[in-house]
C-alpha positions as CSV (number, residue, x, y, z in Angstrom):
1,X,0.0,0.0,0.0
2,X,1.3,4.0,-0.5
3,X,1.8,5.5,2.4
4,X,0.0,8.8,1.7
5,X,2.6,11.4,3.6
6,X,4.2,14.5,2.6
7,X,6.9,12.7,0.6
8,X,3.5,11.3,-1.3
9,X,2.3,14.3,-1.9
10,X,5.2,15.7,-3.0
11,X,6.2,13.0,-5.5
12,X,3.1,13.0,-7.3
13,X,3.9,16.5,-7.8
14,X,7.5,16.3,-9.2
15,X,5.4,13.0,-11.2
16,X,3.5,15.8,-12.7
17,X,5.5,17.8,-13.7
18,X,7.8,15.4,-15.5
19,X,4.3,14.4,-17.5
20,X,3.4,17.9,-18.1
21,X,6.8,19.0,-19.3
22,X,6.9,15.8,-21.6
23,X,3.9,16.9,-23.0
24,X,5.3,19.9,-24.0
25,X,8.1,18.3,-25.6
26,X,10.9,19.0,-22.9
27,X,13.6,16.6,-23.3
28,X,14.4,16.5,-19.5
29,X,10.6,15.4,-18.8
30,X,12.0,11.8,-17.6
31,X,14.3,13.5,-14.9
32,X,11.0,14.7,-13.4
33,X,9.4,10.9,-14.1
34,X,12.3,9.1,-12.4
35,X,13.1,11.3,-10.1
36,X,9.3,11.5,-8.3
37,X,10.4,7.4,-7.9
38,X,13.5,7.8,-6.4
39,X,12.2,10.7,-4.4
40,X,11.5,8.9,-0.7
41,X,14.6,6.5,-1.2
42,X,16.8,9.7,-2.0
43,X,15.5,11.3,1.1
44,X,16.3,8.3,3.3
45,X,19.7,7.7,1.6
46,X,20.8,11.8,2.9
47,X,18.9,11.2,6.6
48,X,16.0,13.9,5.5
49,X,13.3,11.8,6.0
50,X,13.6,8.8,8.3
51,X,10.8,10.0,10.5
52,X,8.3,9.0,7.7
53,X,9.4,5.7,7.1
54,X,8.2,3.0,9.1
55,X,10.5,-0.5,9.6
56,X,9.1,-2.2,6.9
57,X,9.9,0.6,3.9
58,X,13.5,1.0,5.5
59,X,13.9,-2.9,5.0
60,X,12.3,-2.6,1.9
61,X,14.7,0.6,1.0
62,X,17.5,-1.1,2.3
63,X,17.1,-4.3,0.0
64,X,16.2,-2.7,-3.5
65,X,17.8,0.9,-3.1
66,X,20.6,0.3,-5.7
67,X,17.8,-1.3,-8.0
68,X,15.9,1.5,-8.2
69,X,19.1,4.0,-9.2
70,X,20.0,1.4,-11.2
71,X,16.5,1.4,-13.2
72,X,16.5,4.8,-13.1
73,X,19.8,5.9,-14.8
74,X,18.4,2.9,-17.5
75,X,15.6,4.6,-18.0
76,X,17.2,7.6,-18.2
77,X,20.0,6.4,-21.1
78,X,17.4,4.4,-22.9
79,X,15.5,7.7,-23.8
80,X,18.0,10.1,-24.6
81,X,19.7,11.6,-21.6
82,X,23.0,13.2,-22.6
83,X,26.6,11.6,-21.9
84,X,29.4,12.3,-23.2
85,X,32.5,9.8,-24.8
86,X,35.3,12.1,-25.3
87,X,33.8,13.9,-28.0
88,X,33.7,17.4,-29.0
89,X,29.9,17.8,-29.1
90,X,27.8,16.4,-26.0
91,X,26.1,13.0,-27.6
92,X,23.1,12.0,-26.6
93,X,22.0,8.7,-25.2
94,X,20.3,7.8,-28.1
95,X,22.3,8.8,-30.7
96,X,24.9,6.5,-29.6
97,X,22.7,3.7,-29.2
98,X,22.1,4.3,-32.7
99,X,25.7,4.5,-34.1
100,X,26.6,1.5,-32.1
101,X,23.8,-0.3,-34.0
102,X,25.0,1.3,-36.9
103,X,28.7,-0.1,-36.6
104,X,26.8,-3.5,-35.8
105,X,25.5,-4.0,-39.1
106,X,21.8,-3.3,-38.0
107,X,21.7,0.2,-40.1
108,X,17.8,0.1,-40.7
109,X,17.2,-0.6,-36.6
110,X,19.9,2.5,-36.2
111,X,17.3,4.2,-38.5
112,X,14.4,3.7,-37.1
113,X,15.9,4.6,-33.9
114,X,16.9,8.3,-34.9
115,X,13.5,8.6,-37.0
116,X,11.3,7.9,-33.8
117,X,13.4,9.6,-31.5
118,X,13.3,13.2,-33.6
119,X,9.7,12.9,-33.8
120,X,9.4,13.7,-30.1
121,X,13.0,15.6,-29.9
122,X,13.3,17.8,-32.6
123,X,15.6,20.1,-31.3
124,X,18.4,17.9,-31.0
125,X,21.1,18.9,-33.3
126,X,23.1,15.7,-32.6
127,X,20.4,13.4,-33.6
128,X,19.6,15.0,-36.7
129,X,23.8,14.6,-37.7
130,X,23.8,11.0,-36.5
131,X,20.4,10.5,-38.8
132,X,21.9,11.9,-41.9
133,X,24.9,10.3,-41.7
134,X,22.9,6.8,-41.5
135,X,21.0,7.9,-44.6
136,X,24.3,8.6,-46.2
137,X,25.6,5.8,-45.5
138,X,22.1,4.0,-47.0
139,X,23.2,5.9,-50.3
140,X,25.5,3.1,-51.8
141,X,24.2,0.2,-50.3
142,X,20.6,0.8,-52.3
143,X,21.4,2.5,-55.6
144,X,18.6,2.0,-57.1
145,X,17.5,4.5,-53.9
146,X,20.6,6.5,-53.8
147,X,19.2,9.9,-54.8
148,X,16.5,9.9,-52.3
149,X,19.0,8.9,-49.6
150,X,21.0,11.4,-49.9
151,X,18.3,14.4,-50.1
152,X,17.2,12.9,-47.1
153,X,20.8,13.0,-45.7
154,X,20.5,16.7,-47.1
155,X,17.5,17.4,-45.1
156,X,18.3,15.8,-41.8
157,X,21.9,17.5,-41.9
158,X,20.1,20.9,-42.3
159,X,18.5,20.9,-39.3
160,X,21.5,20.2,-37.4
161,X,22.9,23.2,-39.1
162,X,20.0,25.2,-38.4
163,X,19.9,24.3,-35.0
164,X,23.7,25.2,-33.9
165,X,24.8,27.0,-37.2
166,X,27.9,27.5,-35.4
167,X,29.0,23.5,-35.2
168,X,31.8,23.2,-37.4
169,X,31.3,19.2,-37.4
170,X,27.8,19.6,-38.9
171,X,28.7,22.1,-41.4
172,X,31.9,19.8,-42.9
173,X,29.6,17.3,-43.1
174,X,26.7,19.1,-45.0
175,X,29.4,20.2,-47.4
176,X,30.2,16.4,-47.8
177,X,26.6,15.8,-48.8
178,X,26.5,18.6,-50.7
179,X,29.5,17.3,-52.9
180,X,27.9,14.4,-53.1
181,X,24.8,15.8,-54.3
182,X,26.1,18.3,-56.5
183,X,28.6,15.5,-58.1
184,X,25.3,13.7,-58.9
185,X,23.7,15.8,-60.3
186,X,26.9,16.9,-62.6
187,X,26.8,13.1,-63.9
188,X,23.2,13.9,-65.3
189,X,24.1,17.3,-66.6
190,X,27.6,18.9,-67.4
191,X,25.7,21.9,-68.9
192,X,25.2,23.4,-64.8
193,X,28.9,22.1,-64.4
194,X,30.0,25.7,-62.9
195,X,26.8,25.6,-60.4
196,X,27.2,22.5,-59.2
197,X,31.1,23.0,-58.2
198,X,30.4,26.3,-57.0
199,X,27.5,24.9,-54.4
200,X,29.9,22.8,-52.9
201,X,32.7,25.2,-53.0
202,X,30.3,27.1,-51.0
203,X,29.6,24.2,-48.6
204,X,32.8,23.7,-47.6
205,X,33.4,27.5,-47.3
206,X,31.1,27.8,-44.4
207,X,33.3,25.0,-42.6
208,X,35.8,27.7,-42.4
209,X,33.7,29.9,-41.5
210,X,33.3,28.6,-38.0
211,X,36.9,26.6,-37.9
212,X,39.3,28.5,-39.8
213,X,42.4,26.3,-41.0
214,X,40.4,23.3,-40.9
215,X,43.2,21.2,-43.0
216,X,40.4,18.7,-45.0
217,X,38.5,21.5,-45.7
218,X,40.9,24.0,-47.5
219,X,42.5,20.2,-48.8
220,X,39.2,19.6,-50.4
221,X,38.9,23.5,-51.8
222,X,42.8,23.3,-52.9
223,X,41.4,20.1,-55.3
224,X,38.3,21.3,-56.2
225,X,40.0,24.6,-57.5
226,X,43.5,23.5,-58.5
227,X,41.6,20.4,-60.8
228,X,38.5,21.3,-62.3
229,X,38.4,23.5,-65.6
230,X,38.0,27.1,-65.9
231,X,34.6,26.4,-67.4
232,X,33.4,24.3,-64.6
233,X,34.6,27.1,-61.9
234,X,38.6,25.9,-61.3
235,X,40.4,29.0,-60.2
236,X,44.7,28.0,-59.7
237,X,45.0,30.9,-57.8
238,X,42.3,30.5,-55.5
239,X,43.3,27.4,-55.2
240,X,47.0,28.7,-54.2
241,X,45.4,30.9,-51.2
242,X,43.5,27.9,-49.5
243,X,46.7,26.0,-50.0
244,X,48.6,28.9,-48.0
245,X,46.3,28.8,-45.3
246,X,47.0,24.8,-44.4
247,X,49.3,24.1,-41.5
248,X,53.4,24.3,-42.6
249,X,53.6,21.6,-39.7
250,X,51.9,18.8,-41.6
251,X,53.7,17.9,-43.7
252,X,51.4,15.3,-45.8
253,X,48.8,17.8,-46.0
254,X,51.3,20.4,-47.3
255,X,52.4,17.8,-49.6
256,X,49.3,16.9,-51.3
257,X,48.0,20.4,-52.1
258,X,51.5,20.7,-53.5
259,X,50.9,17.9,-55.8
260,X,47.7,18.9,-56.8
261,X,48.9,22.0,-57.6
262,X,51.4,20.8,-60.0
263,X,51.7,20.6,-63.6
264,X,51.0,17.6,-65.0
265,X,54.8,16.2,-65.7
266,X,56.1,17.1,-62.1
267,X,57.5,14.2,-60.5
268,X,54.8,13.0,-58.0
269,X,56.6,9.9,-56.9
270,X,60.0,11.9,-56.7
271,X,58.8,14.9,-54.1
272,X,57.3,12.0,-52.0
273,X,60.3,9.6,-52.2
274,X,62.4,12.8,-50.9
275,X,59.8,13.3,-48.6
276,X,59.9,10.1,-47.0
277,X,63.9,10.7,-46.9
278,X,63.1,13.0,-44.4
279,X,60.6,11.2,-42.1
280,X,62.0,7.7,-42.7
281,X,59.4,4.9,-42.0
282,X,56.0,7.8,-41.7
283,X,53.3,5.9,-42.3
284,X,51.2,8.2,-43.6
285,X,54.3,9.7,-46.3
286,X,53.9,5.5,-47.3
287,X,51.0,5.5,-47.7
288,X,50.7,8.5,-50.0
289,X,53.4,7.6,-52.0
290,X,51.9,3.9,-52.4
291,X,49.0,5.4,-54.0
292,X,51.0,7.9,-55.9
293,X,52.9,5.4,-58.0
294,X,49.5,3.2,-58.1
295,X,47.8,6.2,-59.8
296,X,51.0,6.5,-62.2
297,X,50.7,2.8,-62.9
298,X,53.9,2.1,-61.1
299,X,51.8,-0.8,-59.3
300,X,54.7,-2.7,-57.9
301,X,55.9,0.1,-56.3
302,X,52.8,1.0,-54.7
303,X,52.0,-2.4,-53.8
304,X,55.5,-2.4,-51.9
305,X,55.1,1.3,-50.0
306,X,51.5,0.5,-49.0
307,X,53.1,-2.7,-47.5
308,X,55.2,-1.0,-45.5
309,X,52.4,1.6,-44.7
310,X,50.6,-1.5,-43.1
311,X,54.1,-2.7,-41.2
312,X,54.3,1.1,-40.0
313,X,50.4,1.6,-38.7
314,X,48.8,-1.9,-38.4
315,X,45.5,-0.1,-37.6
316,X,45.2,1.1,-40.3
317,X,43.9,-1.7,-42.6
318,X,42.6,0.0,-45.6
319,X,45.7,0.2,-48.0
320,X,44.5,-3.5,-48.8
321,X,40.8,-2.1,-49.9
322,X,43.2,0.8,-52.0
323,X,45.7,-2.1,-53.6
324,X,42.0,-4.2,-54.1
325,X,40.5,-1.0,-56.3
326,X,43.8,-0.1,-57.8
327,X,43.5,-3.7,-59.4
328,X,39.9,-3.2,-60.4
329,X,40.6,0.0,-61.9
330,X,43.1,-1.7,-64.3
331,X,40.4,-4.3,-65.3
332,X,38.2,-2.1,-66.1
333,X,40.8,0.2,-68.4
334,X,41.9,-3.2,-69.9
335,X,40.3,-6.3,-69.4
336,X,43.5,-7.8,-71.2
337,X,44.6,-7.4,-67.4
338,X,42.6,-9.5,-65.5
339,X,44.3,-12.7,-65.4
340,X,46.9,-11.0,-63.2
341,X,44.9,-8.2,-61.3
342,X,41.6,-10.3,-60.5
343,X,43.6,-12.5,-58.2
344,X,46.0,-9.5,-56.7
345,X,42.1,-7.7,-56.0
346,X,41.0,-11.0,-54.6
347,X,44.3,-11.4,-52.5
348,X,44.2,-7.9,-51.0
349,X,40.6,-8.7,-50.2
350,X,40.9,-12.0,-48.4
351,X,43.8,-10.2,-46.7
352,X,42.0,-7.3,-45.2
353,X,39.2,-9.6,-44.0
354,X,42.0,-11.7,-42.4
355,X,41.9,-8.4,-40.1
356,X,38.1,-8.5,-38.7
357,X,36.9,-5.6,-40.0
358,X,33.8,-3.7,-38.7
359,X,30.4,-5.2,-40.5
360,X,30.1,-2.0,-43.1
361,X,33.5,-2.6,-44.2
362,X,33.4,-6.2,-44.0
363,X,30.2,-6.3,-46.1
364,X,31.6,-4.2,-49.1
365,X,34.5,-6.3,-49.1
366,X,32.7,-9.7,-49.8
367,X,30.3,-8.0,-51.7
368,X,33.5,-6.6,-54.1
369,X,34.8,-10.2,-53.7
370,X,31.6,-11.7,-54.4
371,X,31.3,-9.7,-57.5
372,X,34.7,-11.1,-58.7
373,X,33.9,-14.6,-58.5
374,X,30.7,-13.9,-60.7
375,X,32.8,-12.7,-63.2
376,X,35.5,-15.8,-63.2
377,X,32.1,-17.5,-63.1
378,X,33.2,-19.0,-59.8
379,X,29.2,-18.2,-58.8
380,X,28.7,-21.3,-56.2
381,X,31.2,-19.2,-54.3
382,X,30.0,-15.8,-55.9
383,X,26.7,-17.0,-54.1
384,X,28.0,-17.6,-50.4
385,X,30.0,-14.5,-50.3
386,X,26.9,-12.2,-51.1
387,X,25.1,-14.2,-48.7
388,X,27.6,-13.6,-46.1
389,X,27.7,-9.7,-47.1
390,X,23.9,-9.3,-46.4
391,X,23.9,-11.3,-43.3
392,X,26.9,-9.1,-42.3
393,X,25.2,-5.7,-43.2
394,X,22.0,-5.5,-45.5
395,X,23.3,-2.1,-46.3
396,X,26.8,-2.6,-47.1
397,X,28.2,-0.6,-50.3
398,X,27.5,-1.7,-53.5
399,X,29.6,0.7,-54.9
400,X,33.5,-0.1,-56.2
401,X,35.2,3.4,-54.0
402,X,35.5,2.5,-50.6
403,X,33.3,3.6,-48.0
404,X,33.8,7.0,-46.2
405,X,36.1,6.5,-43.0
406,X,34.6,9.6,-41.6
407,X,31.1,8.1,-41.3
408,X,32.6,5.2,-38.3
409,X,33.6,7.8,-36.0
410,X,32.0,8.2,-33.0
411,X,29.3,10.6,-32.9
412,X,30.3,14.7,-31.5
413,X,34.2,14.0,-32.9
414,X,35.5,15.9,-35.5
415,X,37.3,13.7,-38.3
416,X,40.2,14.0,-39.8
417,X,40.4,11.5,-42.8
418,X,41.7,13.5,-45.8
419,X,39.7,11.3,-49.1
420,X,40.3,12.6,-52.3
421,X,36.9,14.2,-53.8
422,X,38.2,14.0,-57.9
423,X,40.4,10.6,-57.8
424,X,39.4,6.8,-56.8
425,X,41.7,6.4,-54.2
């Protein structure tokens, strides 16, 4: 039975409260909810209320106080109180329920989550990023869907703009859709060429508006620039004053708006040979200068750097998805090649899924393997492998460019993957 007291009285209070501020949409409404439960025990624990408990409640206190906390602070996560994970932006409860699911392979459940949940909490800027992200990550994995996937990555990341304008992690990654979007659209029609580029251009602009010297960001401007035609909006010289603004101190991302900058002849493997003179064993100068000489057809040589890139940073697995594409790439220039590069694509791939990979990057990597059986007609195996890829991750990528690193880090932390926006790898 209740024992109808003061601290009755005055739970059902703090009860309604929480209802009618969750009524009105306050995200904070459960605080009130939980709290009205944990209100006598709370008053017990700090000696305020001992006088209105008989025998029987303390025992009772006594035996299920840690329960109760317990269920409360569930309660509480479960529907979206905020924690934080070493990020830069406060995450919410929620959201990283949902990216965990996400990482898990269960995108459509991470969906669902982040749809339901910004229903009732609108105003939550973090949400809406974690939701378009999920979309965009949908993109690839349903192409027959891809365009409406990414408008409504579009949408949801413009309400985490609109809501703290002043984020710099959800403006770079609205510019990211909007190169997306605007590339897109540029496949369809090269007439708007000069629109399109200058609508990302613009994106990524308003990164730096709110996190000046952000190195990705003026990387990404110094190629967009510094490649493209006149016609289609390239400026060398604008390109030239982002590249001034990057960091002297890193020296990789010096080096690559350097390159990009250069004519066409320059020596590309050279500067990062010497550059790798002076930072012997630097994984990330190997790894650069692996893809280098891949992209100038020098494949042994890039095979060998990006080998050594793995022996310097064994994290970082994904020079065997780069060698895997590089041989792809050379099939699809010359299929006189595939008797050599199918199985060097299929080695690197069975390699890199020797290393455990999370589900969204082990799911495009049997579905590329998959793909390559189909074609040496091995489909028996072709079959298993895109079995094993939908079990893995119903959503994994479809697509032959590997996935987008920055979409697996944790929600509220800013990435710092530099991809190349004009070349495969």
């Amino acid at each position: 039975m209740f024992r109808r007291d003061r601290i009755f009285y005055g739970a059902c209070a703090i009860f309604l409260a929480g209802v009618i501020l969750a009524l009105l949409d306050f995200e904070f409404a459960l605080l009130f909810i939980v709290g009205a439960y944990l209100f006598r025990p709370a008053l017990h624990v700090f000696d305020l209320a001992w006088k209105h408990a008989d025998e029987r409640q303390v025992q009772i206190h006594s035996q299920t106080g840690a329960l109760r906390i317990l269920a409360g602070i569930a309660l509480l996560v479960l529907t979206g109180g905020s924690i934080s994970f070493g990020s830069d932006t406060p995450v919410n409860a929620a959201v990283q329920k949902a990216y965990d699911l996400r990482l898990d392979g269960q995108v459509d459940a991470a969906r669902l989550l982040l749809e339901e949940y910004t229903l009732i909490n609108d105003t939550n800027a973090s949400a809406w990023y974690e939701l378009a992200r999920t979309f965009y990550y949908m993109a690839p994995g349903q192409p027959r869907m891809m365009k409406y996937k990414v408008k409504s990555a579009a949408t949801a990341i413009s309400k985490a703009v609109a809501l703290e304008p002043d984020n710099p992690l959800y403006r770079y990654f609205a510019a990211q859709v909007q190169f997306l979007n605007s590339y897109m659209a540029l496949q369809e029609n090269e007439d708007s060429a000069k629109s399109y580029v200058n609508d990302m251009c613009r994106a990524y602009d308003a990164v730096l508006e709110v996190q000046p010297g952000h190195p990705e960001v003026l990387l990404n401007l110094v190629e967009l620039y510094g490649t493209l035609p006149a016609a289609w909006g390239g400026d060398t010289v604008r390109a030239t004053q982002y590249a001034d603004q990057l960091p002297e101190a890193d020296y990789v991302v010096v080096g690559k708006a350097h390159c990009i900058l250069m004519p066409e002849d320059f020596d590309r493997i050279g500067y990062w040979q010497e550059l790798l003179l002076e930072h012997p064993g630097d994984a990330s100068v190997l790894d650069e200068l692996g893809r280098t000489c891949l992209r100038a057809g020098e494949s042994d040589k890039g095979t060998a750097y990006l080998h050594e890139a793995l022996q310097a940073d064994p994290a970082n697995t994904l020079p065997y998805l780069v060698l895997a594409n590089h041989h792809i790439l050379r099939v699809l220039r010359d299929v006189q090649t595939a008797d050599v590069s199918l199985p060097l694509a299929m080695e690197a791939l069975n390699e890199y899924l020797a290393t455990e990979p999370i589900p969204a990057y082990k799911g495009y990597a049997l579905g590329i393997l998959s793909k390559l059986n189909y074609y040496l007609q091995n489909n028996v195996e072709a079959d298993s492998l895109s079995k094993e890829a939908r079990a893995t991750d119903d959503f994994y990528s479809k697509a032959t460019a590997i996935p987008l690193a920055d979409l697996f880090v944790p929600p509220g932390v800013m990435p710092h993957h530099h991809t190349y926006l004009l070349q495969p790898f």
